[in-house]
GUGUMI-909022 format. One record per residue (C-alpha): residue in one letter; x negated, y negated, z. Coordinates in steps of 0.2 Angstrom, whole numbers, plus 2048, in hexadecimal, padded with zeros to 3 digits. Each point is the difference from the previous one (the first is absolute). Layout:
BEGIN
(atom 'a', (X, Y, Z))
...
END
This chain:
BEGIN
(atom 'x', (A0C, CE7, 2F7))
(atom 'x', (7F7, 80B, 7F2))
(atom 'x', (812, 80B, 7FF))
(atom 'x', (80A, 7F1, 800))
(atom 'x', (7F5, 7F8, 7F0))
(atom 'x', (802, 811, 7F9))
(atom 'x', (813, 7FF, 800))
(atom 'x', (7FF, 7F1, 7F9))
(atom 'x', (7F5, 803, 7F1))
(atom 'x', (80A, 80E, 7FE))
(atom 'x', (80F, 7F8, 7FF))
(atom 'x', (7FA, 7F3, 7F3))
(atom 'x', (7F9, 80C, 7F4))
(atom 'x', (812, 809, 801))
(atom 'x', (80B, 7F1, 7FF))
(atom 'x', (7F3, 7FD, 7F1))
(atom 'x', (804, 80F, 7F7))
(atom 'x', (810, 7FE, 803))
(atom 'x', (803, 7F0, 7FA))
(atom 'x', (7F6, 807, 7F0))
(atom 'x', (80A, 80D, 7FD))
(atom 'x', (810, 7F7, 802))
(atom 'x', (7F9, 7F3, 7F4))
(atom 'x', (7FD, 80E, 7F4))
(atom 'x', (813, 807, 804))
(atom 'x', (805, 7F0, 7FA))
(atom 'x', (7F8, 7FD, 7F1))
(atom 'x', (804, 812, 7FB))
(atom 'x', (810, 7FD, 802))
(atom 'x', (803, 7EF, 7F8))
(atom 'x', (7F5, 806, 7F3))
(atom 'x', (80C, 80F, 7FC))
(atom 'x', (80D, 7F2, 7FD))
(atom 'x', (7F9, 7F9, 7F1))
(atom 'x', (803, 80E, 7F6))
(atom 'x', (80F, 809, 808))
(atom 'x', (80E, 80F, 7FB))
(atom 'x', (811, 7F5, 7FE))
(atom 'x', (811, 80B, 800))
(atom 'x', (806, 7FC, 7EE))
(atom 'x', (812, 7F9, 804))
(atom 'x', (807, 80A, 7F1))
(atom 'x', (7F8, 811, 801))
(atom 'x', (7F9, 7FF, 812))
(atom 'x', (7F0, 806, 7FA))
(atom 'x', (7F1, 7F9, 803))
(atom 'x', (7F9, 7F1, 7F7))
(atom 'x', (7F1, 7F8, 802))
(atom 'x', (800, 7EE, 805))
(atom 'x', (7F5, 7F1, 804))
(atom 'x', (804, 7EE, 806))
(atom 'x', (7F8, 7F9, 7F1))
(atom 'x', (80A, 808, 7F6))
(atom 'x', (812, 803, 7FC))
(atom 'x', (806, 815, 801))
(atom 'x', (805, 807, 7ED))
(atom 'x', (80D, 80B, 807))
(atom 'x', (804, 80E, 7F8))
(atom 'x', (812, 803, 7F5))
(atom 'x', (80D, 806, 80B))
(atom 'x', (807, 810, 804))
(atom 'x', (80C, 809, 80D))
(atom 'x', (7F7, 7FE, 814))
(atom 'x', (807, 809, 80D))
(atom 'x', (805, 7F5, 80F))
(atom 'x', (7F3, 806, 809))
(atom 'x', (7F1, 7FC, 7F7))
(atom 'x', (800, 7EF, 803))
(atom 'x', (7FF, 7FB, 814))
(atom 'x', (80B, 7F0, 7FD))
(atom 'x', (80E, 80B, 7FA))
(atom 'x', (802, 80A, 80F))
(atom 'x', (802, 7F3, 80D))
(atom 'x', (80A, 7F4, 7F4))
(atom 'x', (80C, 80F, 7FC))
(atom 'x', (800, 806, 812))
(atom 'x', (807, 7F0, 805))
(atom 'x', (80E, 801, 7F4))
(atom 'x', (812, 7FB, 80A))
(atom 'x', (7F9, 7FA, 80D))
(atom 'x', (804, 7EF, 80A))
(atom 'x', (7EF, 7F8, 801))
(atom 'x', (807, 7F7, 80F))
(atom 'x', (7F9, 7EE, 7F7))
(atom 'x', (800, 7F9, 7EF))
(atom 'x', (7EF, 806, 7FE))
(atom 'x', (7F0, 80D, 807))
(atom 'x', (7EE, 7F6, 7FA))
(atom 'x', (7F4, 80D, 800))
(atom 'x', (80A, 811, 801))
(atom 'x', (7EF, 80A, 7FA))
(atom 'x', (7F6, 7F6, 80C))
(atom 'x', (7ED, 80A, 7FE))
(atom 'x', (804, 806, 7EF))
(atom 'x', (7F5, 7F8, 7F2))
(atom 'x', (812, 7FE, 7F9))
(atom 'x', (80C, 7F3, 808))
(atom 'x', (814, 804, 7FF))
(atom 'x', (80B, 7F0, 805))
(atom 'x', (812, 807, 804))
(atom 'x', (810, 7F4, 7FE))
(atom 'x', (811, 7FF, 805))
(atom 'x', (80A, 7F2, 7F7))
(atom 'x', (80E, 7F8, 80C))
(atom 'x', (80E, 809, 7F7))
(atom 'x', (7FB, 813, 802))
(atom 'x', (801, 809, 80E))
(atom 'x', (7F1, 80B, 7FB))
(atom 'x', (7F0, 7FD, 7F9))
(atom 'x', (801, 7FA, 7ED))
(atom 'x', (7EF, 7FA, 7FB))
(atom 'x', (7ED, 805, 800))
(atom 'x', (7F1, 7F8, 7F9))
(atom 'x', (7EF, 809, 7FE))
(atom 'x', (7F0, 7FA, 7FD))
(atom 'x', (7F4, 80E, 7FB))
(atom 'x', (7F0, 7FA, 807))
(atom 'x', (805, 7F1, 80B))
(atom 'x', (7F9, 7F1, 7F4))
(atom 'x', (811, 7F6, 805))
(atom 'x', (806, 804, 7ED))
(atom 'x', (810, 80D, 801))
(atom 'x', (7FF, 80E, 7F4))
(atom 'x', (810, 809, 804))
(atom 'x', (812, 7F8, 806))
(atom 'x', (80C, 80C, 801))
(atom 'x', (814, 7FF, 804))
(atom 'x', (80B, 80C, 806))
(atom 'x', (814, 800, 7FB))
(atom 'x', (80F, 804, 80C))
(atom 'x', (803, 80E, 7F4))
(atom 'x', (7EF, 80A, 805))
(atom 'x', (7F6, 7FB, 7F1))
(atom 'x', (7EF, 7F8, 803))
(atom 'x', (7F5, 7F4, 7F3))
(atom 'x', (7EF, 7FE, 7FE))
(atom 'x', (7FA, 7F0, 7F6))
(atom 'x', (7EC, 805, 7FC))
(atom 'x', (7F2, 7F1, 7FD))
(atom 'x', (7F3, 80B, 7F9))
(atom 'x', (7F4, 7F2, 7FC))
(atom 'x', (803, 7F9, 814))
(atom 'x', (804, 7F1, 7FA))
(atom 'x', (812, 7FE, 807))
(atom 'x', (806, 803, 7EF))
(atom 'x', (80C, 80E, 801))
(atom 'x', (801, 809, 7ED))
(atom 'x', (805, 812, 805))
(atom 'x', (811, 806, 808))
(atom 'x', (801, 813, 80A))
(atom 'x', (80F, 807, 807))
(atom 'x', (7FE, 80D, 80D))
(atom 'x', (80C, 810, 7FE))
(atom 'x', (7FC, 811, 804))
(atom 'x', (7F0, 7FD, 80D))
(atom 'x', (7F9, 7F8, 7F2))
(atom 'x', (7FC, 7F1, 7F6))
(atom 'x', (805, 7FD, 7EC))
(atom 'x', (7FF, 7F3, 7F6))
(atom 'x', (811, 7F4, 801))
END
């Protein structure tokens, strides 16, 4: 009987520590997201961001595709038939969300939307031609308000 209260009180005070610790885990973590390292959509540098406030990006330059996460599985995806008229979700467990889009008319994917941090506002659309070329229409306030145009040419991004 002794071991078996043993076991037992054991088991409390770990599942207590536990629990504590987890607790801590989590208010580590979702106190790291108030202040947080966003990718600039420009430069893919880092910026740092808070919900409360709206990211002053920095101006512009040349990003190679690969600095920017979002670039790689967009561009990756380039020519493909999606198979539907859309994937919801194609970064699913990013802190960035990618919708993909196929209109009725293309036999290949010809549309993508971005949304940098997942706040339901789309930062980026982008539009690939049947001649190759692929558009990328920049809300840098995330406000749905698209004021910048980028081309892609070269495995990289310039201004349009």
């Amino acid at each position: 009987m002794f071991a078996g209260k043993m076991r037992l009180r054991t088991f409390v005070v770990l599942a207590t520590l536990s629990s504590v610790f987890c607790g801590m885990g989590v208010v580590f973590f979702a106190g790291g997201t108030l202040l947080t390292l966003r990718e600039s959509p420009a430069e893919g540098s880092p910026v740092a961001t808070s919900p409360s406030s709206s990211p002053q990006l920095p101006s512009p330059t040349l990003p190679a595709a690969s600095s920017r996460p979002w670039d790689s599985l967009i561009l990756g995806r380039k020519g493909q038939n999606l198979g539907s008229d859309k994937i919801k979700d194609a970064s699913k467990g990013a802190p960035y969300k990618v919708n993909l889009y196929q209109d009725a008319d293309s036999p290949v994917m010809n549309r993508a939307k971005v949304d940098y941090d997942r706040d339901e506002k789309w930062d980026e659309k982008w539009t690939f031609a049947p001649d190759g070329s692929v558009e990328r229409e920049v809300a840098p306030a995330d406000d749905e308000n698209y004021t910048e145009s980028w081309i892609y040419r070269n495995d990289g991004w310039s201004r349009k």
